[in-house]
N, C-alpha and C positions, 0 to 999 in steps of 0.2 A: 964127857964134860963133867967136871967135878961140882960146880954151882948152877942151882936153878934158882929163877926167880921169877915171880908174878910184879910187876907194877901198874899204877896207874900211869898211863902216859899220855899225853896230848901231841895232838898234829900241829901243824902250820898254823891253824884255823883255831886252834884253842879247842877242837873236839875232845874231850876224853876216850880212851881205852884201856883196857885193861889187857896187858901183855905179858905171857911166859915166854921164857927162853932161857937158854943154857951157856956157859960158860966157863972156861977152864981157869978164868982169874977170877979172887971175889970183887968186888965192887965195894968202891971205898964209899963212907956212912956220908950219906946228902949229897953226892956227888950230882950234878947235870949233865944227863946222858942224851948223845943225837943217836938216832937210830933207826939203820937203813932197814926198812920193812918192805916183804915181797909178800905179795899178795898169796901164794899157796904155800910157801916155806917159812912164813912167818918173818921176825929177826935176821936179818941175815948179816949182818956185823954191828958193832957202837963204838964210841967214841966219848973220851968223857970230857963237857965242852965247859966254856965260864958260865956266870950268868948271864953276860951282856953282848953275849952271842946267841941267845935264845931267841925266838921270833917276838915281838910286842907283843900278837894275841897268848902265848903260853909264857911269858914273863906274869901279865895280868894275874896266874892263878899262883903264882909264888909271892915269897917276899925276900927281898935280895939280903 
């Protein structure tokens, strides 16, 4: 994979984490990313979604 990257991200729930993962495309600047996370392999695909597809609790920590 050509791109790594560390984010803060938030669950369903508006929890924060903080997340690495790797990827062979870069990732466009501000973009809103869903991402399927597996509990021992970390990341395990994304998708890069609108804002008004976000859940309420993790809109909360953005501004649209």
């Amino acid at each position: 994979m050509k791109y790594q990257y560390t984010l803060d991200c938030y669950n369903e729930n508006g929890k924060i984490k903080e997340l690495k993962f790797k990827t062979s495309r870069e990732l466009r600047e501000d973009a809103y990313l869903k991402l399927e996370v597996m509990l021992v392999t970390g990341v395990h695909s994304w998708e890069e979604v609108q804002y008004n597809e976000l859940p309420d609790k993790v809109k909360a920590n953005y501004k649209e």
